[in-house]
N, C-alpha and C positions, 0 to 999 in steps of 0.2 A: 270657463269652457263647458263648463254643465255636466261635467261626465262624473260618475259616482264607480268610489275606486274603494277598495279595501285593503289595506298591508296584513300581512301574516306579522305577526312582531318573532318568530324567528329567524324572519330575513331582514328585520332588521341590520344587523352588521352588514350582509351583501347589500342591501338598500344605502349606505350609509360609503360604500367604496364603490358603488356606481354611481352616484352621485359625483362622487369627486373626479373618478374618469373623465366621466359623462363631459363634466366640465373642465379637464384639462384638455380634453383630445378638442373641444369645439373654441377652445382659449387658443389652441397651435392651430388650428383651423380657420378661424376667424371668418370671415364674410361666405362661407360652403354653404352649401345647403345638404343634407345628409338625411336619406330613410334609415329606418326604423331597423331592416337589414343592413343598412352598410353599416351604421354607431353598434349596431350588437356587433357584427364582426370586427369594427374597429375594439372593442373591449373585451372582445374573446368569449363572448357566448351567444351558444350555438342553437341550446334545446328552446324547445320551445314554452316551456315555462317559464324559466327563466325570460324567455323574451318579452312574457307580461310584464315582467316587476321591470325591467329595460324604459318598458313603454311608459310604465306607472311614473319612473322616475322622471323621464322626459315632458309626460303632462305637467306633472308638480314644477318643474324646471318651466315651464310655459309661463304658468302661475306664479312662477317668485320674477317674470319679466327677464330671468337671466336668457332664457333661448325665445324663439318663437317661431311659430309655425306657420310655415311660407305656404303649403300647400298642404290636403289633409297627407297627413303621414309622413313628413315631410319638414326638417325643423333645423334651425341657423340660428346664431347667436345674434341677440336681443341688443347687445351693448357693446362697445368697444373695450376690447380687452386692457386690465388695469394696470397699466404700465406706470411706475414711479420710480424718481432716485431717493436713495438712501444710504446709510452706512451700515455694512457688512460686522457683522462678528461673527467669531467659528469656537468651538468649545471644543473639549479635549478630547469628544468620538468625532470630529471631522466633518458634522454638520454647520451650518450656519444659520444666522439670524440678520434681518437688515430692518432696521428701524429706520422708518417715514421718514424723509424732512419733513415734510410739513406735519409731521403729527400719527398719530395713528395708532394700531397695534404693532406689534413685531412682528415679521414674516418668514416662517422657516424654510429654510433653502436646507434641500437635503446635497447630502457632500455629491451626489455625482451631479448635482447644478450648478454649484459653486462658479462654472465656468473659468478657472484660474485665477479668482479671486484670494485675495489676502485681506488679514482683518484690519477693520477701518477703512479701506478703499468704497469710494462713493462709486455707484453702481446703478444703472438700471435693471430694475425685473418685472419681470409680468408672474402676477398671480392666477395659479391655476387652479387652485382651491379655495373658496371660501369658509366661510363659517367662524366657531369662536377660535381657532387656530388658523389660521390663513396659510396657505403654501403655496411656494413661487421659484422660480428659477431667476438666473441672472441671463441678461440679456446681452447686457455690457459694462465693460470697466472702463466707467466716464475719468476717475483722478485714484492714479497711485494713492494712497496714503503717506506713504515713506518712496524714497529712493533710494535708500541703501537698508541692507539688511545685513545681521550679525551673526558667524556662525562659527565653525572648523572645520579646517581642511583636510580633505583626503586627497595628497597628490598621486598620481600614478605614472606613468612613464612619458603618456601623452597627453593627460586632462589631468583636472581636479576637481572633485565633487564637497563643495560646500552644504555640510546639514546644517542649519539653522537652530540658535537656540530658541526661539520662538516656539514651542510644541504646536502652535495653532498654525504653525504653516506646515503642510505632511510632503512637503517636496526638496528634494535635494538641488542648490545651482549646480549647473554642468558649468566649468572652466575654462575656457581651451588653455590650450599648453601659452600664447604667445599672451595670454590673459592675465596668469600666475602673477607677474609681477614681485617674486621673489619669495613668496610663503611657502613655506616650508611645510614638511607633515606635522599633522597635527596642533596648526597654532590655530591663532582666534584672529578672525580678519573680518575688515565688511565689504559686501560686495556692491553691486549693483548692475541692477538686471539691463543687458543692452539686446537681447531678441527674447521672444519666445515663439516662435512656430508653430504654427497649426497642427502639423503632428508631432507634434513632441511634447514630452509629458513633463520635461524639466526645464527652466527655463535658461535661456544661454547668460550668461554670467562675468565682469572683469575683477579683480582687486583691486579697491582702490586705496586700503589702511592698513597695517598688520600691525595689532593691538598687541599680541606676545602670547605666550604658551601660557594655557589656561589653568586655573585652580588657586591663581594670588587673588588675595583680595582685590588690589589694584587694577587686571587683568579684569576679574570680574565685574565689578561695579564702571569702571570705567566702559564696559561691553552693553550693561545693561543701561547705564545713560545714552549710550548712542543707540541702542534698540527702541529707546524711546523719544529720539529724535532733540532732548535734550542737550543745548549746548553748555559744552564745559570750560573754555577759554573765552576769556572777554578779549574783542577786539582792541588791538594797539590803542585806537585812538577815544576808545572808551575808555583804556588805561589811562592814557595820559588825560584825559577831561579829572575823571577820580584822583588822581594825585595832583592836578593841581587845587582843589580844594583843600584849606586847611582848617586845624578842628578848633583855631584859636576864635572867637565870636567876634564879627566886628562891631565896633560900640555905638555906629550910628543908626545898625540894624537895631542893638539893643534896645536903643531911645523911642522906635517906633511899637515896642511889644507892652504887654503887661507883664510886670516884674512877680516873680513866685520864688524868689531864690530865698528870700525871708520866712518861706513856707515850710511844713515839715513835711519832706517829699518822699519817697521810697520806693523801689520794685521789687515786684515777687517773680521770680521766673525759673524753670528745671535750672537744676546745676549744671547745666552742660550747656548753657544759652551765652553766646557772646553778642547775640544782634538784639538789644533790649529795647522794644518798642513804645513799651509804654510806660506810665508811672502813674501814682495817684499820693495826689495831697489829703491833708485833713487841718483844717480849721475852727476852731471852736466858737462860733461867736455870742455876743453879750446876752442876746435876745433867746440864748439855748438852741439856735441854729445850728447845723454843722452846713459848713460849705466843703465839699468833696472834689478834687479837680480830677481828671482824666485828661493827662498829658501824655499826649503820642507827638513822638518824633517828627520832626518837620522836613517831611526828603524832600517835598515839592519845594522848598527853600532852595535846596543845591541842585535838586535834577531839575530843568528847566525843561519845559512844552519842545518840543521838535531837535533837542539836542542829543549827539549822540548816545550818552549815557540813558536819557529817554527813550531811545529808540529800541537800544537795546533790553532795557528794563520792561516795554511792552513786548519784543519777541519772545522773552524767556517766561514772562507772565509771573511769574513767583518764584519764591528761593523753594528747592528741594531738600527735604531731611530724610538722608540715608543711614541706614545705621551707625555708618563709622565715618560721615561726613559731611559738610553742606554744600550744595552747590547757590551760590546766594543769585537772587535777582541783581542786585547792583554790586559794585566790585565791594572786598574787604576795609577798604577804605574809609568809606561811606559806612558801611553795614555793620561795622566791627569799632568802626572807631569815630567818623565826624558826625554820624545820625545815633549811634545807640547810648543810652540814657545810662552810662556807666557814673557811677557813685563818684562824688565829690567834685564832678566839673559840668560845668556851664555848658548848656543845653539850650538849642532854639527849639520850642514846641509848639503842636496845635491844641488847644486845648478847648474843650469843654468840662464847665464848672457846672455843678449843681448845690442847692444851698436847699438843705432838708432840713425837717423837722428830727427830732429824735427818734422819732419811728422812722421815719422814711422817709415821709410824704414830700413830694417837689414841691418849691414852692417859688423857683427861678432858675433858669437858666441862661450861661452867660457862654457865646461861645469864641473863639478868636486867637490869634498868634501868641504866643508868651513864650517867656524866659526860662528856665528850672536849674536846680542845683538839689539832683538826687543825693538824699542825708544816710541810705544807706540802702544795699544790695541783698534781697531775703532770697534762699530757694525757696520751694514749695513747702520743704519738709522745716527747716527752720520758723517761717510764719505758721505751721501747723503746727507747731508747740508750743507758740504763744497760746494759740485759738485753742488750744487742748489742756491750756495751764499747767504744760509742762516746762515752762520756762516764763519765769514771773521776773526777771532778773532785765528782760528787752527796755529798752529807753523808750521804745513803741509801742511799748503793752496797749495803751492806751485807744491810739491810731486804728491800731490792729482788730483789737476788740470791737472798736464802734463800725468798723469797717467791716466786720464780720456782722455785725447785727441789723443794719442797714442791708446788705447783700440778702440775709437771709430771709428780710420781708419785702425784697423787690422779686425775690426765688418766688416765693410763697403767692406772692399774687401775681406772676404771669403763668404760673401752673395753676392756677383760678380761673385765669382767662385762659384757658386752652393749653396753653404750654404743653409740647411731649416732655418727659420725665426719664430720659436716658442716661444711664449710669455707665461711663465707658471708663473700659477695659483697656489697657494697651500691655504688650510686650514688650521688652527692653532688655539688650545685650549689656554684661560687665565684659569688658574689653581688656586684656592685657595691655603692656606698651606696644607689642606690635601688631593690636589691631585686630589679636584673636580673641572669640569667645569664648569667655571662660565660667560665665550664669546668668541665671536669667530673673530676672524679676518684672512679676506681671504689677505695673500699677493702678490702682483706684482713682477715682475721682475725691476730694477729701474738699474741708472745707474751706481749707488755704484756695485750693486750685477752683473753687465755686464762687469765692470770693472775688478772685479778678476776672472771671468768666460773666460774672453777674454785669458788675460795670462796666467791661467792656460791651454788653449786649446794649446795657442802658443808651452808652457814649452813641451807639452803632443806629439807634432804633431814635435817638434824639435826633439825629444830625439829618436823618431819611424825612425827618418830620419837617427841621427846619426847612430843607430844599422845598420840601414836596406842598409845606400850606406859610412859607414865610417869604418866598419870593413876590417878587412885582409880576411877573411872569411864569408862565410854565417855563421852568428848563430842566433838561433833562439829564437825567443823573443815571449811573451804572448803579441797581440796584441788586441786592442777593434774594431771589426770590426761589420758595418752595412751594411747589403746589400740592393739592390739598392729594390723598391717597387714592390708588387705583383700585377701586371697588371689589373686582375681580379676584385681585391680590389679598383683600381684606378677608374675602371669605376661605382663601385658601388657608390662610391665617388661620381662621375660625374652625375649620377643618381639621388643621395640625393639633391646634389647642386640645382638643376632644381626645386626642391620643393618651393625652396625661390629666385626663379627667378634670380638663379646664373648662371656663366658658368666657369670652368677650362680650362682658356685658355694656348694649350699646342698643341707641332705638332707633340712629339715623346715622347720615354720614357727619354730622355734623359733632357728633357723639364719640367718635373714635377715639380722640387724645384722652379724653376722661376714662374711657373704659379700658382701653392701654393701661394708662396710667396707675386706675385701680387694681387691674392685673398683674402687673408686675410689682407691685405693692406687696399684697398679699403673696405672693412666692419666693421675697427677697433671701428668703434663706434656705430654700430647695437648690439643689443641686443644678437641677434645670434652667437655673433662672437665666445665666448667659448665655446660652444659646437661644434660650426662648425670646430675650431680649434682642439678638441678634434678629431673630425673626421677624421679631415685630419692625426692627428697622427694615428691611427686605421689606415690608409693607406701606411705602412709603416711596415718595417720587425721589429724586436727586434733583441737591440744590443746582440753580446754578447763576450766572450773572445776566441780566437782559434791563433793558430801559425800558420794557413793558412790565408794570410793578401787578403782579398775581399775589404781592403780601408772602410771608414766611408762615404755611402750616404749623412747622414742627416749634418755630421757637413762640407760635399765638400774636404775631406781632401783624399788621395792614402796610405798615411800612418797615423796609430795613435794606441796610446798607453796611459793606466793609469800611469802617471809618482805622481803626484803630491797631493795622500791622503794617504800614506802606514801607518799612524796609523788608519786608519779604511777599508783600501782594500789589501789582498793578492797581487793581481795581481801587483800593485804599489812595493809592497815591492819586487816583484821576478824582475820587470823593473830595479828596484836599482843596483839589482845584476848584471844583466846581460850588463848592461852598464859600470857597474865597470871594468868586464871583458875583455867591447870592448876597454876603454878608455887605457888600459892599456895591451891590444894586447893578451888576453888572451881567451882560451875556456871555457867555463860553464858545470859544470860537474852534472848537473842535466838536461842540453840540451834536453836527453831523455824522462827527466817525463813531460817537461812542457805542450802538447798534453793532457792527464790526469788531472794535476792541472786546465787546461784552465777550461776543461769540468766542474770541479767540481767546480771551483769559479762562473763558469756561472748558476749552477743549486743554490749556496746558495745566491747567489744574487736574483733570482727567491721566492727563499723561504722568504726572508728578506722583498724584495719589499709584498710581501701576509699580512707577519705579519705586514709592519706597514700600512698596507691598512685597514688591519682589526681592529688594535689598532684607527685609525681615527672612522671606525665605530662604535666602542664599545664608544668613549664620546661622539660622536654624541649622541647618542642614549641616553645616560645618563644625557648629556644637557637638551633635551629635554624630558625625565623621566616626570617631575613633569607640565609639559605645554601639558599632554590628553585635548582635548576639546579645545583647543585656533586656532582659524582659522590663517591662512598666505595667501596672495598671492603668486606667484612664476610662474616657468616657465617649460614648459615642457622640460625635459633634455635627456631623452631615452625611446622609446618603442618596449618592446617588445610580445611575445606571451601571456604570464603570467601578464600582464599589463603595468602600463608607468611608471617612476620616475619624480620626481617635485621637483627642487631645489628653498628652500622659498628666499624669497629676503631679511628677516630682517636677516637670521643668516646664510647663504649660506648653510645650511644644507639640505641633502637628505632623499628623501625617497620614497614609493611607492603606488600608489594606484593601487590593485589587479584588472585585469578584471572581475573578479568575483564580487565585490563588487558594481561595480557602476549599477545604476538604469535605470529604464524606457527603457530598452532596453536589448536585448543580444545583446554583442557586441565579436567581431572578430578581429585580428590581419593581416592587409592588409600589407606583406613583401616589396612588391615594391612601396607600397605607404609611409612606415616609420610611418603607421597610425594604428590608433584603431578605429572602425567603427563600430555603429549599425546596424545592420540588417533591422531592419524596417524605422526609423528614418533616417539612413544615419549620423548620427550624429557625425562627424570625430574631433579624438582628435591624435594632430599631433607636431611632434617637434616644439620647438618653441611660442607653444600657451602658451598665457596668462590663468591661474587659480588660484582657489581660492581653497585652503583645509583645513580640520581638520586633528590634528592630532589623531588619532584614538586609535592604540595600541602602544607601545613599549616593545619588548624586548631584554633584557639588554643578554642574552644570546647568542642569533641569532644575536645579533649586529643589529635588525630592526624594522625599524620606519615604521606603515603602515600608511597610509594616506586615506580621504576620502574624494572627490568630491564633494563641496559644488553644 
């Protein structure tokens, strides 16, 4: 446009929220055309200075092609406003986020847009802001997410007001009286919303379950599977499919496998595991080979393409692990008894063999149907005393050991090639007999549990290879694919690092997992490391399943696939199939759906990880039930607007102390400092810091522990 403009840089900020006016008022506008006085007055200035930098903004706005100028002085929007669907999520202040389908960044929806949206509902919005944070309203709620939602009731003489245990929903259902269907005060019911009215702020509401009076385990977790849409009863005729199968092997099946029951076989799995997936041999042979098998369970044997038991096992996507229970993909039957690889009986498997050098190196692999007859049942902690030579007395030392050494140089060089290098953490309840917790132990990753991790990735990363370069044809396979890190993320990362006098040393994108890697290397024994470990996953996409193969960043692999859990993952069982296929030169005649299935194992795997995220919360919480008033030391684990979390040091448990709550100061939320700061005092509370708390409240509901700042 030719015209020569200057900015004051301390109008910057006011330049920077006219802008974004500027551009939401002509986004609600759309095809207007507006002077120079009418957009100031639509934005509420008046003087005439200000009207400059109005003007300045509107030229520059000319210039980036968003407006354009219909007549001198005189300006309309350039482009049709950005209208997309997406799904909605809402955080614990009440705003939300809706993430692209088709891709994108995330878009913040401030809570009074929401439009009466709930999270996960797919939704249109128009963006009214641009820039590197985008902000947009909803337009509309194209698909519920859920149809029933979980809560308790307030009855009253003539209604009932259900609050939901969901924190992310901030509205109460209204009842009617002829609605109630018999819930009493205070149980736990699910409802589902039959009006919501335009003017009205709650939405109208029936009972359709009454789950029981809350605070039992059972009560609870049974609330929090239906909250996530998880089914808990297997249909009749899914029943009756599973108990007609029996676990005796028939022999003409037999005749058609390769026989390994002469083999020495074994699984290593937690002690608390009844659905055993896999196994693995070891063979010695003449030439100082070792041949290694990796034997998974054969369910595509019993579950058959389009039968009910299939049908059902694609709805539910996977078996769920809740603290104190599982809810399995296929009935107990199958899962516990005719599929899982329990010690000393006859087993139909899918197997891939690999025949190694003493170091490692592949030198064949052999893949196909087979026989087994596991020689004996290890946990974790048991093979971890062979590998630690604390038990020299195993009949498998031998097995164990080459097993172990073999693993450690397939570790060794795919963190050579890229590999991330995550050391995970988990929590874990001891349970009395009824179910209550009664301690806690956080376990390690060790080299028992890196051992069957390794092979299973090998089995997972072989099978992706044989589909993907051994077929006659392209066919298409569900693969698990990670994509590479959101750059953005990376530096925020690099950002946080600098707090504790770190650096990401890296020179490109391609660079990341090595300078990760060396990172967390060197800090394995600061205090810091898990959390900062935490972080660096936070920098990092989420897996998920799709037949468009993007390769697995985090594990270094071009190709990869679930091969090796199909009694508790869809996706593995459909692997099964489709390899069978390959091996034997044939087409897959579901080829078509597996785009769809992908999608949908990827969103109930979403759901599963929530439920037993929250299951962990719920005995947290219940652990510490009767410990109100008992102080902890601990560590600061995350901050954010709404306050910090403090993980205690005696029971690894979390929780939170409110910004609201602490004293002697107001304090604030500093985003680029990763700090909470007083106002007057200065008084900074920051990852990482040492403190002291009580515990204050607990609710067993909310799943939360509040904490108090000594």
């Amino acid at each position: 446009m030719g015209r020569k403009r200057k900015s004051n840089k301390k109008s910057n900020k006011l330049k920077e929220f006219l802008t974004s006016e500027i551009i939401r008022f002509f986004e609600e506008a759309q095809d207007k055309n507006y002077s120079l006085k009418q957009i100031s007055d639509e934005v509420g200035i008046h003087d005439r200075e200000t009207r400059k930098l109005v003007y300045f903004v509107l030229c520059e706005l000319t210039d980036r092609r968003i407006l354009k100028e219909t007549e001198h002085g005189t300006f309309a929007l350039a482009r049709a406003p950005r209208n997309f669907l997406g799904r909605v999520d809402i955080n614990a202040s009440g705003n939300g986020y809706v993430t692209p389908e088709n891709g994108g960044n995330d878009v913040f929806i401030g809570k009074n847009n929401l439009n009466k949206a709930f999270p996960g509902d797919l939704v249109q919005i128009k963006i009214f802001k641009e820039g590197r944070r985008p902000e947009g309203k909803i337009l509309e709620i194209v698909e519920r997410a859920k149809s029933q939602y979980i809560g308790v009731i307030d009855v009253t003489a003539n209604f009932g007001f259900v609050r939901p245990d969901n924190p992310k929903i901030n509205v109460d259902f209204y009842v009617p009286k002829s609605k109630l269907n018999g819930a009493e005060q205070g149980e736990k019911v699910v409802v589902a919303i039959t009006d919501w009215p335009n003017d009205s702020k709650n939405p109208y509401a029936e009972i359709i379950e009454i789950i029981g009076a809350p605070g039992s385990n059972e009560v609870e977790m049974k609330s929090l599977l239906l909250e996530n849409d998880i089914p808990i009863e297997f249909p009749k005729k899914v029943l009756e499919e599973s108990e007609s199968i029996a676990a005796k092997l028939d022999p003409k099946e037999v005749l058609k496998r390769r026989d390994f029951r002469e083999v020495t076989t074994f699984t290593i799995d937690p002690d608390t595991a009844k659905d055993f997936d896999d196994a693995l041999s070891v063979e010695f042979l003449e030439n100082g080979n070792i041949k290694v098998g990796v034997h998974i369970a054969d369910v595509s044997h019993y579950v058959q393409d389009d039968s009910p038991l299939d049908a059902e096992a694609q709805k539910r996507g996977n078996s769920v692990y809740l603290v104190d229970r599982v809810v399995p993909m296929i009935p107990e039957n199958l899962s516990n008894i005719v599929c899982s690889l329990r010690p000393n009986e006859e087993k139909f498997t899918y197997s891939v063999e690999f025949e190694m050098t003493e170091k490692g190196e592949i030198q064949d692999i052999w893949y196909g149907r087979t026989v087994i007859i596991s020689d004996h049942r290890f946990t974790y902690e048991e093979a971890q005393e062979v590998i630690e030579r604390k038990n020299t007395e195993c009949p498998y030392e031998k097995e164990i050991l080459v097993l172990d050494k073999l693993a450690k140089y397939h570790r060794k060089k795919r963190l050579k090639n890229g590999a991330l290098n995550i050391e995970s953490e988990e929590l874990y309840f001891k349970l009395d007999k009824e179910g209550n917790p009664i301690g806690t132990i956080k376990k390690v990753s060790k080299d028992a549990h890196k051992l069957i991790e390794e092979f299973m990735l090998l089995a997972n990363k072989s099978v992706a290879k044989r589909v993907a370069f051994g077929a006659k044809s392209t066919i298409p396979i569900i693969y698990r694919v990670h994509d590479s890190p959101d750059i953005e993320k990376v530096n925020t990362f690099i950002v946080f690092l600098r707090k504790f006098g770190l650096k990401l040393n890296i020179s490109g994108e391609d660079d990341i997992t090595r300078g990760i890697n060396e990172l967390l290397d060197s800090i394995k024994d600061r205090e810091e490391y898990g959390f900062i470990q935490q972080m660096a996953i936070k920098t990092m996409q989420k897996a998920a399943y799709d037949v468009k193969n993007v390769g697995h960043y985090g594990l270094g692999f071009t190709h990869y696939v679930h091969f090796t859990s199909p009694i508790r993952r869809y996706a593995d069982l459909s692997v099964h199939r489709v390899l069978d296929c390959v091996l034997h030169g044939e087409s897959y005649s579901k080829s078509g759906k597996l785009k769809d299935i992908a999608k949908h194992i990827s969103a109930t795997e979403r759901r599963a990880v929530n439920a037993e995220r929250e299951s962990r919360k719920y005995f947290a919480a219940k652990f510490v039930e009767d410990k109100i008033g008992e102080s902890y030391d601990g560590v600061v684990t995350g901050v954010t607007n709404w306050g910090f979390y403090v993980e205690m040091f005696e029971n690894s448990i979390e929780g939170m102390v409110s910004i609201k709550a602490l004293e002697g100061d107001s304090y604030y939320f500093d985003e680029d400092a990763f700090a909470i700061i007083g106002h007057n005092t200065d008084h900074t509370i920051s990852l990482g810091d040492h403190v002291n708390v009580t515990i204050a409240k607990v609710d067993l509901m909310k799943r939360q522990i509040d904490l108090t700042l000594n």
